[in-house]
N, C-alpha and C positions, 0 to 999 in steps of 0.2 A: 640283538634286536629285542626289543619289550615285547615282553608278552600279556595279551588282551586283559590277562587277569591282573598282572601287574600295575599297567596300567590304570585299571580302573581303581583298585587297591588306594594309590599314590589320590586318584584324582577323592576318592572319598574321605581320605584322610584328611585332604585339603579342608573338603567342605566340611566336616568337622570342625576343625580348627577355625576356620572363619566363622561358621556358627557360634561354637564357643567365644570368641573373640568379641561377637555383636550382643552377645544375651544380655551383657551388663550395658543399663545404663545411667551411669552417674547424676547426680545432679548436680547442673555446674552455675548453680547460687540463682540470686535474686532476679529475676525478669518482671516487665510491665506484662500485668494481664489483660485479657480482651475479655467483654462481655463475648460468651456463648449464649447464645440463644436456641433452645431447643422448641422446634416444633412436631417432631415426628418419633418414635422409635419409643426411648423407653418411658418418655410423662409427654408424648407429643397428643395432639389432638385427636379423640381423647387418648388418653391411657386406656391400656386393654387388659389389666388385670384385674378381678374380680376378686377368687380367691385365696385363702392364703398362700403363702409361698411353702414349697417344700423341703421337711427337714434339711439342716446344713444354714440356715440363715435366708436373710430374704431376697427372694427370686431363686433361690437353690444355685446362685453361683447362675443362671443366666438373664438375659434380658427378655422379657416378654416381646412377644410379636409387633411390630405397628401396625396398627388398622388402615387399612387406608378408602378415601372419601370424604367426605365430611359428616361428623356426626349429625345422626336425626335429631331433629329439633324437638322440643319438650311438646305434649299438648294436654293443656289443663294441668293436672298435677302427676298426670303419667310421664318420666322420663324412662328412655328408651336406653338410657346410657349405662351399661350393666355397675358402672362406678358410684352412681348415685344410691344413695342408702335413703334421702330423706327428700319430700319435696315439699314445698307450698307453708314455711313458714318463714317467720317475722326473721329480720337480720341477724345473722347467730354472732355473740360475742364470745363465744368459748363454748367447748367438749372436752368432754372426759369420757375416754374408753373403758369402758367396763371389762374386768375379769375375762368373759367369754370371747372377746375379741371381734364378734358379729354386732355387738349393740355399742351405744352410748349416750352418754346423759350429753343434752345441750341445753346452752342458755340462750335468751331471745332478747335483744340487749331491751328493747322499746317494752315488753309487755312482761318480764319479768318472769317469762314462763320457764319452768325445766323440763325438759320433757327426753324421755327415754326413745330413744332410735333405731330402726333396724329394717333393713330390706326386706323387703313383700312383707311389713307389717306398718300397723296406721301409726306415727307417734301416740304414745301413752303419755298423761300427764303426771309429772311426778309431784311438783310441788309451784304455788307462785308466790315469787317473792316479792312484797311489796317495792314497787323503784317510781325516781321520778327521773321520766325517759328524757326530759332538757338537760339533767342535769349530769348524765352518762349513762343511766340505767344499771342495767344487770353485766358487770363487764367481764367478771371471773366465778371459774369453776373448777373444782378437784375434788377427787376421792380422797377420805381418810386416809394417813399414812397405812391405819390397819383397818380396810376397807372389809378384807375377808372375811375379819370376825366383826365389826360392829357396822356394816351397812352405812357410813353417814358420809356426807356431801357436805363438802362447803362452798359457798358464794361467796362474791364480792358487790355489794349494788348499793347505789346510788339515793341517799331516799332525800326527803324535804327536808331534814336538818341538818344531814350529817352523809359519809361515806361508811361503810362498816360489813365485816365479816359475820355472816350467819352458818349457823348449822342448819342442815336438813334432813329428817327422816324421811321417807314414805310413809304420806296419809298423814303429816303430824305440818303445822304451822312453823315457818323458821322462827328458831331461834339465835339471836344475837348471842355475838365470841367476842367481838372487838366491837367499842362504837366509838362516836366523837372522832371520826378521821374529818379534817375540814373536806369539803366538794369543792375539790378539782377535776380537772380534765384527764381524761386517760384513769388506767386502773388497769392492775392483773394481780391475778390471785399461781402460786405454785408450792411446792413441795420441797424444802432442802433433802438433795438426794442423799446426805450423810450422815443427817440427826433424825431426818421425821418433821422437822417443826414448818410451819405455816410460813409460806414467805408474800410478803403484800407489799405490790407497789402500786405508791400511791403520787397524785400528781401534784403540782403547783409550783413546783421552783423556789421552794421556801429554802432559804437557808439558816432559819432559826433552829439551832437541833435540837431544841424543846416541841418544836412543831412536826406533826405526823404527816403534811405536806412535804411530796416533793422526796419524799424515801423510799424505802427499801425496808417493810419492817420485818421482823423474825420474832413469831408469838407459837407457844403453843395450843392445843385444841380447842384450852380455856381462855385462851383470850392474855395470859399473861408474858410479858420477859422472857425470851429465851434463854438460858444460860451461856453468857459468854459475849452477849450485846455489849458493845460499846459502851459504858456510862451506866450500864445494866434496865437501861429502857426498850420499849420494842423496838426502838428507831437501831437497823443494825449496817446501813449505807446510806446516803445522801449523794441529791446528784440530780433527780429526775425531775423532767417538764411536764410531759404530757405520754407517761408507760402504756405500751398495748398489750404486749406479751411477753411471758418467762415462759423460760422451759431448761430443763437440764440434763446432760449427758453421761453417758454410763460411766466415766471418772471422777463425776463429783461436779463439775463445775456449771457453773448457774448463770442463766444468759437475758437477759431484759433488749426491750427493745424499747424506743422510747421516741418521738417524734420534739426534738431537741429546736430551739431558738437558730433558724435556719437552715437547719439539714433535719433528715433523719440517723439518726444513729444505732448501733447496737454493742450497748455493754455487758464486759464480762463482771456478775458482783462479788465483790470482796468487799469485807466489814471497814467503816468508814467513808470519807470519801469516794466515790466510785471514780475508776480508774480513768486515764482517756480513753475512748469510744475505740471499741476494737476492727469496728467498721462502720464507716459513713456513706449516707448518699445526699450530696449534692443539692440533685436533683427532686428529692421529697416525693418519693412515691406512694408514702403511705403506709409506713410500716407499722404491721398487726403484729398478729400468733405468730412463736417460731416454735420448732420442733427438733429434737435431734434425733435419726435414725439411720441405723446401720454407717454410722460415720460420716454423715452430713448434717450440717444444719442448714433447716432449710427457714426460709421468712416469708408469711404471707406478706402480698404485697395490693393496698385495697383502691388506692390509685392507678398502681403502675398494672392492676387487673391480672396479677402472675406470680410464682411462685421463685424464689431467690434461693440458691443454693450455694454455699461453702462450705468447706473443707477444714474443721476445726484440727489445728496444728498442737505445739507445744506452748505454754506458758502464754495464751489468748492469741496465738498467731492463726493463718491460715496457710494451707498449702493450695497447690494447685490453681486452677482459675475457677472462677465462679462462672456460675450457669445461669441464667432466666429461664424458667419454663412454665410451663402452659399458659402464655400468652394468650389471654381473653377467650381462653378455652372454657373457663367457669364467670366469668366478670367479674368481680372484685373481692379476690379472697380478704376473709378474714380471719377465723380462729383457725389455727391448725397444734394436732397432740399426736400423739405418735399413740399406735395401740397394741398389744403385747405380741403379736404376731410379726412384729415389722414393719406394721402395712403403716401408711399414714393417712389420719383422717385430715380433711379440710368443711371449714366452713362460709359461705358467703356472702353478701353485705349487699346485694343488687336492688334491694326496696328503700335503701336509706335515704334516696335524692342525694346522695354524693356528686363528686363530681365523675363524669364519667360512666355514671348508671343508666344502666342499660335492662332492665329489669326482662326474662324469659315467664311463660305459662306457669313454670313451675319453682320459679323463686320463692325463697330463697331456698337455698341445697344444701345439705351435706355431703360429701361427695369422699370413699375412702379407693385410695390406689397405693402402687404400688412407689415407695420415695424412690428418688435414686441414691447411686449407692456407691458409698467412697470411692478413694485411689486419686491418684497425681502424683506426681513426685517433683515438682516445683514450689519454691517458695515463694507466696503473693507479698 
């Protein structure tokens, strides 16, 4: 006869083995993916992280709480919402997170303003750039490759003759890097993560490669050729209609998003031709700023009023399924930058008269939370 001990012996061995037997699991290739739609838990309505995440990466390996109720409503330029950093200005077309990770420079696409950011303090103005708001206004902004040691800002904005990159100090008048781009629609200003050099995409759909319309340029600080352009002009991909936003990921690789003849699209750049579109929508929601952190890329999105998430794979692919979230949790995102802590800023677009604006007390907002944050193991 068995005895109790044996018995149980035999039966834990088992579940051992079956444990082990489940821990793996494989990926067995290509599936059609579903929109996920997130409203609650880790970017549901709102997000409930404030401050940084805890050594080890962002969120320290857990998911923050969901709040639950509906968030208080803004009044006058007080929001209640601990995420919100900034309130009560013009439509933001892009940020830059400063060093310190509590503040950041934004631009205000209509009036040209930059102005410096930060919770429980009033914006400060940093500089205005001259723009003419019909014609895209002020649509890009970044920090110096070496921000640390020389302090300077660069813009992307729109003026009466022309499209063109400025420098900007604090307290000093911009100065012009790049002019003579023709005024097109759309515009984003970034950073190539591998050299340093100035990346500008510019709109129109031009396919003359003598024309700064409708590329992808790559200049240094001075305004000149980067080494290793194409043809050795700044023009260093071609491809775009009407660019909102770049951003790029801690392997190098550099990502545009671009509201294309039809759909909305989002390319991976490589010099020359730009590639076919690594992901499309359809449907045309409105694609702004994208950001990469902690192994997503995420898109605003300033129609579709929410934030798009992907899973950037191998050689411009994606894994996993993509997500939608905070659905008309903020109303029509526009810029979004990633800030050195993890965290992710966003920007919003609710005073433009778009379609779909919905404007609150205290629009337009900055607003920085916590991204979400990789993993899947399916192929999209």
């Amino acid at each position: 006869m068995w005895s109790r001990r044996v018995v149980g012996g035999l039966f834990l061995a088992v579940l051992l083995a079956f444990v082990a037997g489940c821990a793996d699991f494989p990926d067995d290739g290509q599936r059609t993916w579903q929109d996920q739609v997130e409203n609650s838990g880790e970017l549901g309505g709102p997000p409930s992280v404030q401050q940084p995440p805890p050594p080890g990466g962002p969120g320290g390996g857990q998911s923050p709480p969901p709040q639950s109720g509906a968030p208080q409503q803004p009044a006058g330029c007080v929001d209640a919402d601990p995420q919100v950093v900034a309130t009560c200005l013009a439509p933001v077309s892009a940020i830059a997170v400063l060093p310190d990770a509590t503040s950041a420079l934004v631009a205000e696409r209509d009036t040209g303003r930059v102005l410096r950011v930060q919770r429980g303090t009033a914006p400060q103005l940093i500089a205005t750039v001259p723009v003419d708001a019909a014609a895209g206004g002020l649509s890009g902004l970044v920090l110096s490759p070496s921000y640390a040691e020389d302090e300077l800002v660069y813009a992307l904005a729109s003026t009466g003759s022309d499209q063109r990159v400025v420098r900007i100090v604090a307290g000093e008048g911009p100065k012009p890097v790049l002019t003579g781009i023709p005024r097109g629609p759309g515009g984003a200003l970034g950073v190539d993560p591998t050299s340093g050099y100035l990346l500008v995409a510019t709109g129109g759909a031009n396919s003359d490669p003598a024309s700064l319309a409708g590329k992808v340029l790559r200049v240094d600080t001075l305004g000149r050729p980067a080494p290793g352009n194409p043809g050795g002009s700044p023009v260093y991909a071609s491809g775009l209609t009407d660019p909102q936003g770049m951003c790029a990921g801690p392997d190098g690789t550099t990502w545009v998003t671009d509201r294309a003849a039809g759909r909305d699209v989002l390319h991976r750049v490589a010099p020359g031709a730009l590639p076919a579109p690594a992901w499309t929508w359809p449907d045309r929601p409105g694609v702004a700023g994208c950001s990469v952190n902690a192994g997503v890329l995420v898109v605003a999105l300033t129609g579709g009023k929410s934030l798009f998430a992907l899973r950037p794979g191998e050689n411009g692919t994606f894994t996993g399924d993509p997500q939608t979230l905070l659905v008309d949790t903020y109303g029509r995102l526009s810029a979004a930058a990633p800030g050195p802590d993890g965290l992710l800023w966003l920007g919003t677009t609710n005073k433009d008269g778009g379609a779909g604006a919905t404007p609150k007390a205290a629009d337009d907002r900055v607003i920085r939370i916590q991204p979400p944050t990789g993993g899947g193991a399916s192929r999209a």
